[in-house]
C-alpha positions in Angstrom: -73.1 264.1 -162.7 -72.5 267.9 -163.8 -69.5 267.9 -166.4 -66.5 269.4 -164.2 -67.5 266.7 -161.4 -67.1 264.0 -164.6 -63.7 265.3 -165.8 -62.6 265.4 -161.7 -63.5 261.9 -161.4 -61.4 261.2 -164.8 -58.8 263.1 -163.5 -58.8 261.1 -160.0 -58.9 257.4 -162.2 -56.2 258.8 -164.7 -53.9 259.9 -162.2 -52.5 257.0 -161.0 -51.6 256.0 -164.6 -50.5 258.7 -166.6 -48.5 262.0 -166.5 -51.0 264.8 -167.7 -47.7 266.8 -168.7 -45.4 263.7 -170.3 -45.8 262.1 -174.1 -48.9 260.7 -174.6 -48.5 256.6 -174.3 -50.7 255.6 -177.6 -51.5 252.4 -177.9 -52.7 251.2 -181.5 -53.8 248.6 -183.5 -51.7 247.2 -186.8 -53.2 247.9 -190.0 -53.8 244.0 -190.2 -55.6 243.8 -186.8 -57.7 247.2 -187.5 -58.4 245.3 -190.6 -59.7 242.5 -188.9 -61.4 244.6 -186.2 -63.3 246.3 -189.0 -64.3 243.6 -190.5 -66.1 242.1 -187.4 -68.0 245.6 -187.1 -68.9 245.6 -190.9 -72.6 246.4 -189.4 -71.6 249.4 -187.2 -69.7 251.0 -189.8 -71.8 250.4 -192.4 -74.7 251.8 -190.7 -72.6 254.5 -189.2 -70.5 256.1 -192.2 -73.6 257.3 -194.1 -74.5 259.0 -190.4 -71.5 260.6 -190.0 -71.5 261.7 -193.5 -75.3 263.4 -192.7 -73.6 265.1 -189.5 -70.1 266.1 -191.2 -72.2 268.0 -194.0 -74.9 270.0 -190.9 -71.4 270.9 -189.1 -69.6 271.5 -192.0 -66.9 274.8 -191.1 -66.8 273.9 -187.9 -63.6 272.3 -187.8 -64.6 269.1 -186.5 -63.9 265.6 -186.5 -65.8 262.9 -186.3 -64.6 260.0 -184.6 -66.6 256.1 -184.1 -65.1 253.9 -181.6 -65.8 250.4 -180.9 -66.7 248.7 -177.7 -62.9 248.4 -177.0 -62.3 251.9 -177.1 -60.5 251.6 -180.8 -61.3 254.1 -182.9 -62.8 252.5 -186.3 -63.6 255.7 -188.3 -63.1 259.5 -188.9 -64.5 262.2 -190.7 -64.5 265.4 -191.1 -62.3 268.8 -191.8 -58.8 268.0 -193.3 -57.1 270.6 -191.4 -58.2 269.2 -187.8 -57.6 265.4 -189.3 -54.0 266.2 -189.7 -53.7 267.7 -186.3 -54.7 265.1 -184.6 -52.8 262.2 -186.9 -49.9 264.5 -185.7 -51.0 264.4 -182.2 -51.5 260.4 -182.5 -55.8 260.1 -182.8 -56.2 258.0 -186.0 -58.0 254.9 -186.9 -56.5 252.0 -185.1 -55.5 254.2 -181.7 -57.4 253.0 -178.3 -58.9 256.2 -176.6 -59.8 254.5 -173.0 -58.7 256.4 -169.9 -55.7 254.4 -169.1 -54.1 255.3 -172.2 -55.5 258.7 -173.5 -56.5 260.1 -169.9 -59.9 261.5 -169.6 -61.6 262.6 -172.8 -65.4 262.5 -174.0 -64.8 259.0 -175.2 -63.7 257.2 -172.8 -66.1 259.1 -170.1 -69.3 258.3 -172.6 -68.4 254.6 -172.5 -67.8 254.4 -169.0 -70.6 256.4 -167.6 -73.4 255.0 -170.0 -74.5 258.5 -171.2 -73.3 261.6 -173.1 -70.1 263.0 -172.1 -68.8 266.6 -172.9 -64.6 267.1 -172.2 -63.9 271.0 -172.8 -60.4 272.4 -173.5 -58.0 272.0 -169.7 -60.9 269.1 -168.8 -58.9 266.7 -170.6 -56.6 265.3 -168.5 -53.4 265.4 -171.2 -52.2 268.3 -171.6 -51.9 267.7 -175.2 -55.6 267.6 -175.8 -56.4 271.3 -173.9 -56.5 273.1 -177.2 -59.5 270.8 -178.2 -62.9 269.9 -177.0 -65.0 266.8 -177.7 -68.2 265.5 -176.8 -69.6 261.6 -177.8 -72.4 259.3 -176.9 -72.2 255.9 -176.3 -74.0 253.4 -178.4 -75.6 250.3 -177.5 -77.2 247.7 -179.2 -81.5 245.9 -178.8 -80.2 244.1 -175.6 -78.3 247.0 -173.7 -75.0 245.9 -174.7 -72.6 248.6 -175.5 -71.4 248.6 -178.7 -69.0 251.5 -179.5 -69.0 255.6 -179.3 -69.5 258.4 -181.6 -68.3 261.9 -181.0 -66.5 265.2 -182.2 -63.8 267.1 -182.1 -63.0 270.1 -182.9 -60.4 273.5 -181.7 -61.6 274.6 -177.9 -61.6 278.3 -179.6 -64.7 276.9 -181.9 -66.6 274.8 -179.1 -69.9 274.2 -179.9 -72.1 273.3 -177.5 -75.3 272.3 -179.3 -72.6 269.1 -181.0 -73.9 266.9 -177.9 -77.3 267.6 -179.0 -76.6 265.9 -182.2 -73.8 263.9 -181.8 -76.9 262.3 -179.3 -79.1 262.0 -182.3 -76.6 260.4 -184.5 -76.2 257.4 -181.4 -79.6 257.2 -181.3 -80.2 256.7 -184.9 -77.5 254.0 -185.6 -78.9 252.1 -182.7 -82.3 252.3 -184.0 -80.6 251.1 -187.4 -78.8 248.2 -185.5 -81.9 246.8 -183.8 -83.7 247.8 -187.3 -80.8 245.2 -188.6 -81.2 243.1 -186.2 -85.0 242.0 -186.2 -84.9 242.1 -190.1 -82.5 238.8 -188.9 -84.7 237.8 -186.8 -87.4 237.9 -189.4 -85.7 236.7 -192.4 -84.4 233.8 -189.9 -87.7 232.9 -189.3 -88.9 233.1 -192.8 -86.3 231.1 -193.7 -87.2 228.3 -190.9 -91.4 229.2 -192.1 -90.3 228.4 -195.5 -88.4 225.3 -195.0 -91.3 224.0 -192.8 -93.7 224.9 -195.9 -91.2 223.2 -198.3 -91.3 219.7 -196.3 -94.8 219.3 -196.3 -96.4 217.3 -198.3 -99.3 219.9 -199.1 -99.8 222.2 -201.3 -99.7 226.2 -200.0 -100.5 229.1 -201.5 -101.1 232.3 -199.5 -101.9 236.0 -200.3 -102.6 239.5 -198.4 -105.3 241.8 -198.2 -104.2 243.2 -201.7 -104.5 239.9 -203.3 -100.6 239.3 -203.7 -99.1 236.4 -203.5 -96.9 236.2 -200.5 -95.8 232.1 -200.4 -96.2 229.5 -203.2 -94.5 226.0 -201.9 -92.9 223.2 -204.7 -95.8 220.9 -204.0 -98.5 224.1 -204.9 -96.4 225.1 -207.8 -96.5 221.9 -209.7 -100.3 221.1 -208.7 -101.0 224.7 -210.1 -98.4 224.2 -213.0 -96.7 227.9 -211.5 -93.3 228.5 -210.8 -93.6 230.2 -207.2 -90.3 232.2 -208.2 -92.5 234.2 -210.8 -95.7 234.4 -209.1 -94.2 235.5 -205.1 -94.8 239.4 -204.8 -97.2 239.2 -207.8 -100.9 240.0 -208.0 -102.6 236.5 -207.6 -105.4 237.5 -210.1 -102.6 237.9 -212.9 -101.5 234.2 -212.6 -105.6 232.2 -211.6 -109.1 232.8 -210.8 -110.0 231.9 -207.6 -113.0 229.3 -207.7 -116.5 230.8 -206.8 -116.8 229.2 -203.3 -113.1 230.0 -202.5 -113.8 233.7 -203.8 -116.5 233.8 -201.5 -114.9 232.7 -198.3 -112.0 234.8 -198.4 -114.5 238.0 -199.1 -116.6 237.1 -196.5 -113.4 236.4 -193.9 -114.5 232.4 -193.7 -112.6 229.5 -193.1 -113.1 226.3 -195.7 -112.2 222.8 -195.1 -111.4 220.3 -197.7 -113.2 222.0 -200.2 -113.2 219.8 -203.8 -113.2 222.6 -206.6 -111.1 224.0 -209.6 -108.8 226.6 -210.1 -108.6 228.2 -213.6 -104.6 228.6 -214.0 -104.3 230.8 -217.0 -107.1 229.2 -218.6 -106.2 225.7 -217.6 -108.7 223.8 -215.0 -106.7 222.6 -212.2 -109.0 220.4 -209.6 -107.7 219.8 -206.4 -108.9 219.5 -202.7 -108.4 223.0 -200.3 -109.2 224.7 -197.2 -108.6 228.3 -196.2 -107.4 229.9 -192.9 -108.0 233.8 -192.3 -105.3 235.5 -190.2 -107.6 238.6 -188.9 -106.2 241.8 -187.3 -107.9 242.6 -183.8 -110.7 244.0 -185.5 -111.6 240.6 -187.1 -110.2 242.7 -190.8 -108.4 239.9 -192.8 -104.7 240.5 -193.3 -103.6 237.3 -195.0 -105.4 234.3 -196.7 -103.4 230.6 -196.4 -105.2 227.7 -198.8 -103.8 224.7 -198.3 -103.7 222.1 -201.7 -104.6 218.6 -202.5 -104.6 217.0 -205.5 -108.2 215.2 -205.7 -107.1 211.9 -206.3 -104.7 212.0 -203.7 -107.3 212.7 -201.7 -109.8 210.2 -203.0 -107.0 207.6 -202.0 -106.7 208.5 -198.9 -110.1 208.0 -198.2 -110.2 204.7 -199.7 -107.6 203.3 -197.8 -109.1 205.1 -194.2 -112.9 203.1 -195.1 -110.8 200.0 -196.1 -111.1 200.1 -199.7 -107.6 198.1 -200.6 -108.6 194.2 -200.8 -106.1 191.8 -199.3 -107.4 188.2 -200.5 -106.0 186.5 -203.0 -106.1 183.9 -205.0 -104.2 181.4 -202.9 -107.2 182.1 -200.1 -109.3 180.3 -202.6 -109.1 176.7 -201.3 -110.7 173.4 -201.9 -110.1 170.1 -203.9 -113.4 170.6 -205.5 -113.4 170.3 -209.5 -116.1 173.2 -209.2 -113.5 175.7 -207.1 -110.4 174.2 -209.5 -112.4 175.8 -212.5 -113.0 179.4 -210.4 -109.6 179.4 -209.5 -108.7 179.1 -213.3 -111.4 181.4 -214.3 -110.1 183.7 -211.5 -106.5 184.3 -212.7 -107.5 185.0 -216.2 -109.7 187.5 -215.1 -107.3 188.9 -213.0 -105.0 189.6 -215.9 -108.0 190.5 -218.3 -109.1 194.3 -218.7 -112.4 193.9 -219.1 -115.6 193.7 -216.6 -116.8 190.8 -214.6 -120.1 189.3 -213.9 -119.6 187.0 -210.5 -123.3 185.0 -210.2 -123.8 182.8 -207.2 -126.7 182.0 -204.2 -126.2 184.5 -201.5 -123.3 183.2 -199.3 -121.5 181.7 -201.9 -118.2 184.6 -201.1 -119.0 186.2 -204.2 -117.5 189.3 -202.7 -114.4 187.7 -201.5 -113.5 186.2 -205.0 -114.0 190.0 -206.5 -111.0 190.9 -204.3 -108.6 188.5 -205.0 -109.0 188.9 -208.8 -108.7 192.5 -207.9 -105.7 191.8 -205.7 -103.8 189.4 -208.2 -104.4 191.5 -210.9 -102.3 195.0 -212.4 -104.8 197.2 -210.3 -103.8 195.7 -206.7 -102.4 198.7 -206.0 -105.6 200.4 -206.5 -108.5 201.1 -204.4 -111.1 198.1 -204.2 -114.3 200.2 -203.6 -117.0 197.2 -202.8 -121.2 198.8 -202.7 -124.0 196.5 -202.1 -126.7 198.3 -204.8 -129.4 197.1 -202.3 -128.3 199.1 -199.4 -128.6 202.4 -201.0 -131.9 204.1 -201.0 -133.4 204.3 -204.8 -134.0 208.2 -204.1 -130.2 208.4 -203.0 -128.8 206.1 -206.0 -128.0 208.9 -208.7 -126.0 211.1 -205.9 -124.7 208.0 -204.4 -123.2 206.9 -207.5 -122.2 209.6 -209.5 -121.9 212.4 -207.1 -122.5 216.1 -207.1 -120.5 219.0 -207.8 -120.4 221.9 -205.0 -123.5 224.2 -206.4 -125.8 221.3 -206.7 -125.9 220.6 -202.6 -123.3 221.8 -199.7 -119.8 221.1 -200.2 -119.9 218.5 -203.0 -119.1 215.2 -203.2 -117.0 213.0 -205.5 -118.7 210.3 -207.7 -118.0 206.6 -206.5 -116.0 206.0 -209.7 -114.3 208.8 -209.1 -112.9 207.0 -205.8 -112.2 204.0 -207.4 -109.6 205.4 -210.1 -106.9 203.2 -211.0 -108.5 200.5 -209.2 -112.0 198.4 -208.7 -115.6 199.4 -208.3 -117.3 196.2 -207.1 -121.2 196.5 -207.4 -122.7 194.0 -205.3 -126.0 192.9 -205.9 -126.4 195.0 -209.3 -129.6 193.7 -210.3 -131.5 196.4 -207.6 -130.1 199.3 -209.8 -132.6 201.2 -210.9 -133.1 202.1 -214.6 -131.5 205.2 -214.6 -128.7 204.1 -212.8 -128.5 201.5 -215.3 -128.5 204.0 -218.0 -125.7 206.0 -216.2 -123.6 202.8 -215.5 -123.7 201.7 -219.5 -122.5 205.4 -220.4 -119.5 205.3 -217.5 -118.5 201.9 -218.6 -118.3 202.3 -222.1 -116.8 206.4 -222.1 -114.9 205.9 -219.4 -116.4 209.9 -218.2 -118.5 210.6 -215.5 -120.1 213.7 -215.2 -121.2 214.6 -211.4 -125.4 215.7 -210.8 -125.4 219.7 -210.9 -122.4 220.0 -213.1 -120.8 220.2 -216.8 -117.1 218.8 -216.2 -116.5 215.7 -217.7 -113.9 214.0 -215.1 -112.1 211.2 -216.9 -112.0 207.4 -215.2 -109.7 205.0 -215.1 -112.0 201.7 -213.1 -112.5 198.9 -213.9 -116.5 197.0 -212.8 -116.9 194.1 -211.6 -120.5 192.9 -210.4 -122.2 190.3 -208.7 -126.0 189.2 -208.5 -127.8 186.2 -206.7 -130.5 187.0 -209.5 -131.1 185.3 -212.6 -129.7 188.4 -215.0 -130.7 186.6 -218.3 -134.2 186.4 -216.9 -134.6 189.9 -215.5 -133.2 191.3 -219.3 -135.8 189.5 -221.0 -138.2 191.1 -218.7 -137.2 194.3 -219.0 -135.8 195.0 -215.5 -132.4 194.9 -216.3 -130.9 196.7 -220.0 -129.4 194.6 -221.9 -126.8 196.7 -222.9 -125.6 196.9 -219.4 -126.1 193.4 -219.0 -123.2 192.8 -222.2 -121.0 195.5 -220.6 -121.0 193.8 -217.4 -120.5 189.9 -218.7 -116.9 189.9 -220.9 -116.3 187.4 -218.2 -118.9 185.7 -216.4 -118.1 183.2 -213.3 -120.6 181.1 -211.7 -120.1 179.8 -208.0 -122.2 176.9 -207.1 -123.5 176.7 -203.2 -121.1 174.3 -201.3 -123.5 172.3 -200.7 -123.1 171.0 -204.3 -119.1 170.7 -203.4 -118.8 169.2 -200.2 -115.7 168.3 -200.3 -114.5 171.9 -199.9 -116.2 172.1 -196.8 -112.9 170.4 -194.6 -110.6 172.4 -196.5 -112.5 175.6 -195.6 -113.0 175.1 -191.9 -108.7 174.1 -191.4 -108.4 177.8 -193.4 
């Protein structure tokens, strides 16, 4: 709509309400309702004042005003030549005053805000004749959804009109609603950083993430204290200040691959810190990685958890032991102080004598039932497989590494069924674990300390097979602190009813 049809369709809607040649009928705000009203649009004006500076400054001799109105036509802010300021305090525009048509007539303002788009009112134009020695021109200003949210505009003497104003009175809209949806999706963001975070926070987990640039960009509670960092100092700092990466890690996240449940050790300002992680890549569109994500487990945590998904925890006790026999009385006896003994135990028996099953009830009655009971029958293992088996690997000796069976059984039990098979090397390993309390894995240098306790079981003659050299006899004296025999049932038959009713 040209201009002069704008201000006729003003004059037509103002008509009705006002006398163009009477008082003007202000209406205004108190100070302690402008007060409030400012307060609601702290945003607007704080975006806007340092604006309206900028333009106040490029039209500087102009004799203009600047003028910010809200979405309720109330003018929130002004700016601009002292001279023209009075003026228009004298003719009733301040702060606080409501500029719409049905109280100021038509005026650049109210027009703006009506029509949705720039709006130039020159001189006579305005429909109060108190306003035709100025002209004005304002842009509305809306907000990321289309929602109006206010105007800005100036004014100024008609005998000083300057028509290139719209032109930048435009820019200024458009730059404090870039700023406001600016504002507004930093919200957004920070929002969801905040809910990101919180998620992060709650899981059990350790994470630690970094960019492209190697800083850190997240460090969780749970990652902080299995790093020993405090992710308060290390968040928006260079991750190579604080730890080295470990080699296979390093790798992956040069080469852009994924890792799952990776065992290795970060070096945390010169402390080793083992754990369990895998690594997601977030890639741009070009498959270039933006961020790196590692998620954190302590080893033993880990180690447990496997334990318990294979069935590791023993649930007999000694109660299941039953049977009047003097022979089971004496086991039973035998049993409970070895249950509250430290030290190893040698269970001998024929094969199907439950040697296995009294192993975890001394295990499960003891101060390690919360442990992991970690049962292997030596027999079953292949004697090429027994050293790997046993005392595992670390990650450079063979793909992805693997935890030493002592290792799984910390704080609880390793029960080594049939022991006798063990070859001698194993032996040899098994007398050094026992009496260190160390393992060190095949392919490595760590020495991982162990908290297990070994108990054993054979269907063999032990004494025999020492004095003929297939069995060491220093293992044989680590294994036997305690030694409990289990004769067949067939020499206790009178077990035999109470075992069937159980």
């Amino acid at each position: 709509m040209a201009p002069l049809c704008r201000a006729a369709a003003g004059w037509q809607r103002s008509a009705p309400r006002l006398n163009p040649r009477g008082a003007p009928q202000w209406s205004y705000l108190g100070q302690a309702a402008l007060a409030r009203t400012r307060q609601k649009h702290t945003a607007l004006l704080a975006l806007a004042r340092p604006l309206m500076e900028d333009v106040y400054q490029f039209i500087e001799g102009a004799g203009a005003v600047l003028l910010l109105t809200d979405n309720t036509h109330c003018v929130l802010e002004e700016l601009g030549d002292v001279k023209i300021v009075r003026e228009l305090h004298a003719l009733g525009i301040r702060p606080g005053v409501f500029v719409d048509e049905s109280r100021a007539g038509t005026n650049a303002f109210a027009v703006a805000m009506l029509e949705s788009t720039p709006a130039q009112i020159v001189g006579a134009e305005h429909f109060l004749a108190v306003l035709h020695n100025y002209s004005a021109v304002a842009a509305p200003v809306f907000d990321l959804d289309g929602s109006l949210v206010g105007s800005i505009g100036v004014m100024q003497r008609v005998e000083k009109h300057t028509p290139h104003l719209l032109g930048i009175v435009v820019a200024a809209a458009k730059a404090i609603e870039n700023q406001l949806s600016a504002e507004f999706l930093m919200r957004e963001a920070n929002e969801r950083a905040s809910e990101l975070n919180a998620a992060l926070e709650a899981i059990s987990d350790g994470v630690l993430a970094w960019d492209a640039f190697g800083v850190v960009t997240h460090l969780n509670e749970h990652a902080g204290l299995l790093l020993g960092l405090a992710p308060n100092l290390v968040v928006g700092r260079a991750l190579n200040e604080y730890l080295t990466l470990p080699e296979g890690l390093a790798r992956a996240a040069a080469s852009g691959e994924e890792v799952r449940e990776l065992e290795t050790t970060f070096t945390v300002q010169g402390t080793p810190r083992e754990c369990f992680v895998s690594l997601r890549v977030l890639k741009q569109a070009d498959k270039t990685p933006t961020h790196f994500i590692a998620t954190l487990r302590r080893a033993e945590q880990v180690r447990q958890l496997v334990t318990r998904m294979v069935g590791a925890h023993a649930r007999l006790t000694l109660d299941d032991i039953v049977g009047p026999s003097p022979a089971l009385r004496r086991i039973r006896k035998q049993a409970l102080a070895a249950a509250n003994a430290k030290g190893s135990v040698l269970i001998l028996g024929e094969e199907g004598t439950s040697k296995n099953a009294l192993a975890r009830a001394i295990h499960n009655s003891g101060k390690r039932a919360a442990g992991p009971f970690l049962a292997l029958n030596c027999r079953a293992i292949p004697r090429d497989l027994v050293l790997s088996e046993f005392l595992g690997y670390e990650a450079g000796a063979q793909p992805g590494g693997q935890p030493s069976k002592f290792e799984l059984a910390h704080g609880g039990t390793l029960f080594l069924d049939q022991v006798d098979a063990l070859p001698q090397d194993m032996q040899a390993a098994l007398v050094r674990v026992i009496e260190y309390g160390e393992v060190i894995r095949l392919g490595g240098t760590r020495v991982i300390p162990l908290d297990v306790r070994v108990m054993a079981a054979t269907d063999m003659d032990l004494e025999r097979s020492v004095k003929e050299y297939t069995f060491r006899r220093d293992l044989y004296y680590r294994l036997s602190p305690i030694v409990i025999q289990i004769p067949p049932l067939r020499e206790r038959p009178e077990d035999i009813a109470a075992l069937v009713e159980r």
